[in-house]
C-alpha positions as CSV (number, residue, x, y, z in Angstrom):
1,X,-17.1,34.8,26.3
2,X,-16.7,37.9,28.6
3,X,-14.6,40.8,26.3
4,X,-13.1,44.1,27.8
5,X,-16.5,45.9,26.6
6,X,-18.4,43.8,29.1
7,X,-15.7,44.4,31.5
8,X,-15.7,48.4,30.9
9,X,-19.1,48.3,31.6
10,X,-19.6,46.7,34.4
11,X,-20.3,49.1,37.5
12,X,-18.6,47.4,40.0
13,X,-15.2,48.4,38.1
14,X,-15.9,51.3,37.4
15,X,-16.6,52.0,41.1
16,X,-13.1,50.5,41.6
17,X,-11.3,52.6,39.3
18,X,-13.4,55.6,40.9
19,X,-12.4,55.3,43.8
20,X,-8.8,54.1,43.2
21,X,-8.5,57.9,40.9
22,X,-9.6,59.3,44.6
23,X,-7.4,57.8,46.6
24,X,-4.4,58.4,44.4
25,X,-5.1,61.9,44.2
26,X,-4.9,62.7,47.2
27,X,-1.5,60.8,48.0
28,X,-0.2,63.0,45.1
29,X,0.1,60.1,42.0
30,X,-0.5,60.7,38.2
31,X,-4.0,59.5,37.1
32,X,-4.7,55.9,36.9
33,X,-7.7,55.4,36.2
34,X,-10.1,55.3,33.5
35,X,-7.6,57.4,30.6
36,X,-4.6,54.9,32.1
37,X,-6.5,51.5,31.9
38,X,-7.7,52.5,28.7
39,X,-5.1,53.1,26.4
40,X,-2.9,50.2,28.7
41,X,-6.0,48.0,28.0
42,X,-5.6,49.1,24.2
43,X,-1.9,49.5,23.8
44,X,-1.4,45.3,25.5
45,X,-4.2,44.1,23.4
46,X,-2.1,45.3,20.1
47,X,1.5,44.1,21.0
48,X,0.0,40.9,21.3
49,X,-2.2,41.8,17.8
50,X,0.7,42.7,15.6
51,X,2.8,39.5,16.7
52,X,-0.1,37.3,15.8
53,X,-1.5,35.9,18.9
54,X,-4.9,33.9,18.7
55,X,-7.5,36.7,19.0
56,X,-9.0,35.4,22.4
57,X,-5.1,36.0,24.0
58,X,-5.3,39.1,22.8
59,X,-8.8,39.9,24.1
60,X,-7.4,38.7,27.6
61,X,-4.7,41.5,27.3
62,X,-7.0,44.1,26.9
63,X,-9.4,42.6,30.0
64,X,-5.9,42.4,32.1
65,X,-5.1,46.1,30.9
66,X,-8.2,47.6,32.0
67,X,-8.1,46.2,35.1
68,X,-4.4,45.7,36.0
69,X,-4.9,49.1,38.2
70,X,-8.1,48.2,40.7
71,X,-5.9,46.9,43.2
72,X,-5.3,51.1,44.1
73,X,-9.1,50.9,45.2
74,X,-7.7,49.5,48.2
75,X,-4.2,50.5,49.1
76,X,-1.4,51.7,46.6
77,X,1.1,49.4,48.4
78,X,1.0,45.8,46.5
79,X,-1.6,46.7,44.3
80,X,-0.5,44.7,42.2
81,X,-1.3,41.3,44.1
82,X,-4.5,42.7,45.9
83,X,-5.8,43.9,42.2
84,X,-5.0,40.5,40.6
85,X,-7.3,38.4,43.7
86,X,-9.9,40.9,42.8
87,X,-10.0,40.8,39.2
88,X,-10.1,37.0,39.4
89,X,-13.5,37.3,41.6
90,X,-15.0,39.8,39.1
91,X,-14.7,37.8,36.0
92,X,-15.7,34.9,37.6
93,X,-18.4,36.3,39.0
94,X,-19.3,37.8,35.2
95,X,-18.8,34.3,34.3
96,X,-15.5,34.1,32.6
97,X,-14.0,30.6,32.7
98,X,-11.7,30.2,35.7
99,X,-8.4,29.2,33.3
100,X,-9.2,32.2,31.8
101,X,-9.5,34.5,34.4
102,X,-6.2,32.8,36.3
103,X,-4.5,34.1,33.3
104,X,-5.5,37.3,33.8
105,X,-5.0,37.7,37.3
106,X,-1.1,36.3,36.9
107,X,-0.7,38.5,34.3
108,X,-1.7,41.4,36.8
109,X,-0.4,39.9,39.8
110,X,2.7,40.5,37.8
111,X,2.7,44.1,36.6
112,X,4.4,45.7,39.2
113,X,8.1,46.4,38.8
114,X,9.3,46.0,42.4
115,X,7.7,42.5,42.6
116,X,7.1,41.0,39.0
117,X,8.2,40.0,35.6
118,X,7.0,38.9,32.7
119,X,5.6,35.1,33.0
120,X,3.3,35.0,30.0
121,X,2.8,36.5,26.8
122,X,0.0,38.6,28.6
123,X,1.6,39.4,31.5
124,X,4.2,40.6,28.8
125,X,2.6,42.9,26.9
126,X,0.6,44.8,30.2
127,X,4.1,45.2,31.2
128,X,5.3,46.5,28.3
129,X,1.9,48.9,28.0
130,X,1.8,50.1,31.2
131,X,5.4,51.2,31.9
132,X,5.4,53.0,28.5
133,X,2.3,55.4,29.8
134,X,4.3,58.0,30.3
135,X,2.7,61.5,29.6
136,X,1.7,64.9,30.5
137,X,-1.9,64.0,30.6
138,X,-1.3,61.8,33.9
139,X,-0.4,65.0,35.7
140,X,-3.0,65.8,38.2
141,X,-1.3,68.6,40.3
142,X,-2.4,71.9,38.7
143,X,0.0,74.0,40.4
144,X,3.4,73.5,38.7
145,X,5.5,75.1,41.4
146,X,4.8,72.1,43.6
147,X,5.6,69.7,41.0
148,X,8.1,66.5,42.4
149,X,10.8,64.7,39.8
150,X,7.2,62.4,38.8
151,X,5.1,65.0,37.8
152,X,7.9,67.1,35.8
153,X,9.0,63.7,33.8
154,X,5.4,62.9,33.2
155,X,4.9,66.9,32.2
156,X,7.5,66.9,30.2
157,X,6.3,64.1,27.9
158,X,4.7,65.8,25.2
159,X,4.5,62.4,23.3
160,X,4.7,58.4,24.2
161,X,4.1,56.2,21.4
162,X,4.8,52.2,22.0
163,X,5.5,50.1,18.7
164,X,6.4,46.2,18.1
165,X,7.4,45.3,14.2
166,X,7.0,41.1,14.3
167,X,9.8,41.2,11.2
168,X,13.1,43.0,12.8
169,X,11.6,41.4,16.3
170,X,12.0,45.2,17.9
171,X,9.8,46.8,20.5
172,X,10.3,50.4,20.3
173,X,9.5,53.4,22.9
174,X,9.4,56.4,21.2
175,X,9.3,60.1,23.7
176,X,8.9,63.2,22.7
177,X,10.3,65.2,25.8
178,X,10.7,69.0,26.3
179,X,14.0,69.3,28.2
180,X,13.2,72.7,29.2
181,X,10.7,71.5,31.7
182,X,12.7,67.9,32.2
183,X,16.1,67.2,31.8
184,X,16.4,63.2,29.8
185,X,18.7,62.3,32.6
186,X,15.7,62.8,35.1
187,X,13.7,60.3,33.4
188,X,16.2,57.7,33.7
189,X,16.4,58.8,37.4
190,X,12.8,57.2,38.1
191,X,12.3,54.9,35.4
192,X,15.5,52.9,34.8
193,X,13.7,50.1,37.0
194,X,11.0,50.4,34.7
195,X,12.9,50.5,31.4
196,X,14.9,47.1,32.7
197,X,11.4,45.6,33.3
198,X,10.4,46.8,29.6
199,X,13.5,44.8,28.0
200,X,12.9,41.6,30.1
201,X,9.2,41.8,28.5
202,X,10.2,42.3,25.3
203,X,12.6,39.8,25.7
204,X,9.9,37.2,26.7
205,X,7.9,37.6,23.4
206,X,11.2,37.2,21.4
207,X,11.9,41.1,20.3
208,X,14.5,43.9,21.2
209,X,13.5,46.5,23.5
210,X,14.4,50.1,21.7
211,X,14.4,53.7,23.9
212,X,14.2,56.8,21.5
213,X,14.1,59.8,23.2
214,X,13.8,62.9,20.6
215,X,14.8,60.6,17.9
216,X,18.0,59.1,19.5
217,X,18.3,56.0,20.5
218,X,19.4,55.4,24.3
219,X,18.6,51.8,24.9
């Protein structure tokens, strides 16, 4: 059966996620590429882990979190959709059992906070990985005097650590946030959407969704 090792290694994604990196550069995004889909790949994989998922459902959240971004390879607008068609043709074409890659492209297909939701306990916990990437090391722009309100938030996160406990049935985001760069208000400013979508994923594998932001709770 195809694993995310077989799908990290394989050059057409990594041409993908290249390229995607390029193109997002230069419109002025934080990095989503190959540090991104890695620790989203790692992070969905987990969730699902620690609530005791059958291993292979878990091995499908790590394929759908390494490649939930490729979609930016061709155009950042509905990525989400145009990744999702050509992850589907990927692991296919690697040989992956067309249920399974469905599954993956939903989940993917889904991701995106303007046009999805959680549908599946996959789809679920990409959600819940990718929305909680929020850190300094996405910052791409060196020159700090030209920063916008994404790259201060995303500077300003000196620490972003995602945690599910299966017993209190809790999902907690835990930031670490400098408010000398960042003020807490400004995160909410760009990622209350974002936070909503977090609490309808949690929601969907039966826990809480928890904000802590310097040790208080806000959500």
């Amino acid at each position: 059966m195809i694993t995310v090792e077989d799908v990290r290694k394989n050059r057409e994604v990594r041409t993908f996620l290249t390229i995607a990196e390029t193109q997002m550069r230069v419109l002025g995004y934080t990095e989503h590429s190959f540090r991104h889909v890695g620790l989203v790949s790692e992070n969905a994989g987990r969730i699902l882990e620690q609530l005791g998922y059958p291993e292979r459902e878990v091995e499908l959240a790590r394929i759908a979190g390494y490649l939930h971004d490729i979609g930016n390879a061709v155009n950042r607008n509905d990525h989400a959709h145009t990744g999702a068609l050509m992850a589907y043709r990927i692991l296919t074409d690697m040989g992956m059992d067309c249920e399974e890659a469905a599954q993956v492209m939903m989940a993917i297909g889904n991701h995106d906070e303007h046009t999805g939701t959680a549908v599946s306990s996959i789809s679920a916990a990409l959600i819940l990985a990718d929305k909680s990437d929020v850190h300094r090391s996405r910052v791409t722009n060196t020159d700090i005097t030209t920063f916008d309100i994404h790259d201060r938030v995303n500077y300003a996160v000196e620490k972003s650590v995602i945690t599910v406990d299966s017993e209190k049935k809790t999902c907690d985001l835990a930031l670490k946030i400098d408010t000398k760069i960042c003020p807490v208000m400004d995160y909410f400013e760009i990622f209350l959407v974002r936070m909503t979508m977090n609490r309808r994923a949690a929601a969907f594998l039966g826990l809480q969704f928890q904000l802590f932001i310097n040790d208080s709770k806000l959500i």
